[in-house]
C-alpha positions in Angstrom: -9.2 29.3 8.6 -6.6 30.7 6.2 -4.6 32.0 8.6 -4.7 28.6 10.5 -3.7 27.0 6.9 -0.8 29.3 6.3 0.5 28.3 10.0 0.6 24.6 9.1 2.1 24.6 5.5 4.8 27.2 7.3 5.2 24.7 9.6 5.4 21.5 7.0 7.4 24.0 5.1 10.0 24.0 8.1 10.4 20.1 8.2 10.8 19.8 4.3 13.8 22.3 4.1 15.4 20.0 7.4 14.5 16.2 5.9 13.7 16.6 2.4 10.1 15.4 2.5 7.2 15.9 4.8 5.0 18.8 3.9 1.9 16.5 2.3 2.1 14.3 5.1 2.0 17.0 7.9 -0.5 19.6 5.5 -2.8 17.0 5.2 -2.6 15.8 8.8 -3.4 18.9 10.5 -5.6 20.2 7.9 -7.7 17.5 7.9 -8.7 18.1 11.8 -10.2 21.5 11.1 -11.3 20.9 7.2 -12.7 17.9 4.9 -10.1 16.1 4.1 -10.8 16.6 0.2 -10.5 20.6 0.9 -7.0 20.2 2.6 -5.7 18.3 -0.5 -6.7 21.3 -3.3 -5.2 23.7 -0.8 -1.8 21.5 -0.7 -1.7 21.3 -4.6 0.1 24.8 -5.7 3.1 24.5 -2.4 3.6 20.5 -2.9 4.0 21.6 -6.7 6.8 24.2 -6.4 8.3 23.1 -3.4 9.2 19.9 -4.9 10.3 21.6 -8.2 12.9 23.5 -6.2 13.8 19.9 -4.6 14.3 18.6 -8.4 17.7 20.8 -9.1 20.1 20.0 -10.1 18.7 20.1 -13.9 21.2 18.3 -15.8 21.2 15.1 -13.6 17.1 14.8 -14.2 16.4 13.4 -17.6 18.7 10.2 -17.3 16.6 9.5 -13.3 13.2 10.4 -15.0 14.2 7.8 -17.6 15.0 5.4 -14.7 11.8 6.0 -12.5 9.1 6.3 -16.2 7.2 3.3 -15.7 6.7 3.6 -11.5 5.9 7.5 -12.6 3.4 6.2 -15.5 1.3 4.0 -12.7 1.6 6.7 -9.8 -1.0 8.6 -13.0 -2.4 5.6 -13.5 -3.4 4.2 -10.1 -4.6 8.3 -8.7 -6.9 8.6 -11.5 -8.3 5.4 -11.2 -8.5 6.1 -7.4 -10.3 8.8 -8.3 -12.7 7.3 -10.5 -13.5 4.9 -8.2 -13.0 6.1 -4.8 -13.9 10.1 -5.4 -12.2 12.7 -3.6 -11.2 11.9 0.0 -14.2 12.8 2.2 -15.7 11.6 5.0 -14.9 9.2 8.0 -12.9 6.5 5.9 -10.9 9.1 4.4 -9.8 10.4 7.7 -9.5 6.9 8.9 -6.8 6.3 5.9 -4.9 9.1 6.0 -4.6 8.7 10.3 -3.4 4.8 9.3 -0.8 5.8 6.3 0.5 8.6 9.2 1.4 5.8 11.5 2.3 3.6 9.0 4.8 6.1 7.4 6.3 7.4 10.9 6.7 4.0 12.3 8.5 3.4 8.6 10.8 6.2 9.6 11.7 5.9 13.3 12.6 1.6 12.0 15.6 3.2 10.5 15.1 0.5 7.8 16.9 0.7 4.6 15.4 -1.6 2.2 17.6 -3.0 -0.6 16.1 -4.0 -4.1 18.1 -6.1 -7.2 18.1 -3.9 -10.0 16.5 -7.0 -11.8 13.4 -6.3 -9.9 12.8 -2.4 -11.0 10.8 -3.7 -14.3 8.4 -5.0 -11.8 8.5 -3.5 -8.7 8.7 0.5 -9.7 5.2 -0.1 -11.6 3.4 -1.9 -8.7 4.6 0.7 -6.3 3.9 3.4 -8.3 -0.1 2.1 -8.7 -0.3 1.5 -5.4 1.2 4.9 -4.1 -1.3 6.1 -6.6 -4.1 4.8 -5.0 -3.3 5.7 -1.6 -3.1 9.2 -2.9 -6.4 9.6 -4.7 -7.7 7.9 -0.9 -5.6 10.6 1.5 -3.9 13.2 -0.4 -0.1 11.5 1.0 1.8 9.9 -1.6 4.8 8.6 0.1 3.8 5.8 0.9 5.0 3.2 -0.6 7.2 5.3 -3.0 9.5 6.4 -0.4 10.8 3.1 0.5 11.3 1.8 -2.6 13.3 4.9 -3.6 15.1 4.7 -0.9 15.9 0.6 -1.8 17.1 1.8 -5.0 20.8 3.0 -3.5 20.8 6.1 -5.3 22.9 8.2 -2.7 21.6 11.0 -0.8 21.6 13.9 -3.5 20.0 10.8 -6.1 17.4 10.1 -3.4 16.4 13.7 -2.6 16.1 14.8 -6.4 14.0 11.4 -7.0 11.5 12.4 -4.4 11.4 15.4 -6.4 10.8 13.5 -9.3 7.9 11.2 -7.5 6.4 14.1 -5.4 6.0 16.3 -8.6 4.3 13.6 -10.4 2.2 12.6 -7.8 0.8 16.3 -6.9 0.4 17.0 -10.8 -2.1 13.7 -10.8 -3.8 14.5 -7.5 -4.6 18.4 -8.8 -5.8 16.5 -12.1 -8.0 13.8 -10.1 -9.5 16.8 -7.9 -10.1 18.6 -10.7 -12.2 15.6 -12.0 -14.0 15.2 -9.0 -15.5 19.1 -9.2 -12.9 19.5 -6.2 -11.1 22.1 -7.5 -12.9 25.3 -8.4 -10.3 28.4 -9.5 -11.4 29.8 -5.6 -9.6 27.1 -4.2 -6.6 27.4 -6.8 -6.4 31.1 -5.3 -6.3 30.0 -1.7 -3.7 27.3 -2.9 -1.1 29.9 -4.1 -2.0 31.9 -0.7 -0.6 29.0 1.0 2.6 28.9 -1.4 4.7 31.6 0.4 4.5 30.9 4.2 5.6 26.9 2.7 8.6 28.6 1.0 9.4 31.0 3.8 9.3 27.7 6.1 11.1 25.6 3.4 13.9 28.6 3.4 14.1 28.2 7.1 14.1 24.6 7.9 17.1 25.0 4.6 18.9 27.0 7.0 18.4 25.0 10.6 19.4 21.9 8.6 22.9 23.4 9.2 22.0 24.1 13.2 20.7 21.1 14.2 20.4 17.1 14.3 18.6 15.6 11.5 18.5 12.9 12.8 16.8 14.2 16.1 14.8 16.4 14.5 13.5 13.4 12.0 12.9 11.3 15.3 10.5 14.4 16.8 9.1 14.8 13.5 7.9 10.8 13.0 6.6 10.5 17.3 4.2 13.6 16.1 2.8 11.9 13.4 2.1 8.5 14.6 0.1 10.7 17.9 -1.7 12.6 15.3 -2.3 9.5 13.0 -3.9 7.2 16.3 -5.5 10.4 17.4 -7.1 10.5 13.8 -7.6 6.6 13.5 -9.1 6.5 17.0 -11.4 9.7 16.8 -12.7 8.0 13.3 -13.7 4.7 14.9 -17.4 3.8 14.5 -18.9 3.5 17.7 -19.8 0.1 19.1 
């Protein structure tokens, strides 16, 4: 099972170093065909943690963007503890059923194309709702880019901005989900150790996908990447279904 594990973060490891984002989404999709979905999340705690550390440099440009993004950062806590509270740790056939949904949801997001445009007026607002909500769909699936990646996008903050505030988010968001696992009794120190296990095949893929960012499409790539998810997310949706 480990050795399937370290396969799949190598591999989500790969498509974060060529797109920026993607190894939640695709850790906890394949995982969760061969584990609870609960056990996937601890495991992707420790290599969504420093992977998106290493997405937050440079250093100097992150305190005046972590001022920026506080409040939708404040309710991304606020929204996966209380998600955890109420919903528990993802388990069971709803869990899957989410996770398979926000799959399709985010990949059809991506293939769109869309770039969403927000008036700065609107960030008092909007950043906190988003935040509580991407909260909540974390504490339900273990994926939390949904719907903080749009937004961040709709903020215009140019491609080295956008990349360092999924840092920001991602970080935040994988601090809160360890914290709401923990809470749960879902995160014993023998899953903590299995967690760093998985750590260096997802920077050894991370490294890689760095370096065939410069060798291929992104754009084609991307395109691959989001037809694979929305055919894992139906197969997990559809599979999930209560029987008639």
């Amino acid at each position: 099972m480990l050795t399937l594990a370290a396969a799949i973060f190598f591999m989500a490891g790969i498509v974060k170093g060529v797109v920026g984002l993607g190894l939640p989404t695709i850790s906890m999709g394949l995982l969760a065909l061969a584990m609870p979905p609960a056990q996937a999340a601890a495991l992707l705690v420790l290599p969504s943690l420093v992977t998106n550390v290493w997405q937050l440099r440079p250093w100097s440009t992150v305190p005046p963007l972590l001022r920026r993004l506080m409040p939708m950062q404040i309710a991304v806590c606020a929204g996966t503890l209380a998600g955890a509270w109420l919903l528990g740790a993802p388990a069971g056939t709803w869990a899957a059923l989410a996770l398979g949904a926000t799959l399709v949801i985010y990949a059809a997001w991506g293939l769109a194309g869309l770039q969403p445009s927000l008036p700065a007026s609107a960030e008092r607002w909007a950043g906190p709702l988003v935040g509580l909500v991407t909260g909540l769909i974390t504490a339900a699936t273990g994926v939390f880019v949904i719907p903080a990646v749009p937004y961040l996008q709709s903020l215009r903050l140019g491609r080295d901005g956008l990349i360092q505030a999924m840092g920001i988010s991602f970080t935040v968001s994988t601090l809160a989900l360890g914290l709401g696992l923990y809470l749960n009794g879902r995160y014993p120190l023998t899953t903590l150790g299995h967690s760093l296990l998985m750590l260096l095949p997802a920077l050894v893929g991370m490294s890689a996908g760095q370096h065939l960012r410069s060798l291929l499409s992104p754009a084609v790539f991307r395109r691959c990447f989001m037809l694979s998810l929305i055919l894992l997310g139906a197969y997990m949706v559809w599979s999930n279904l209560p029987a008639a």
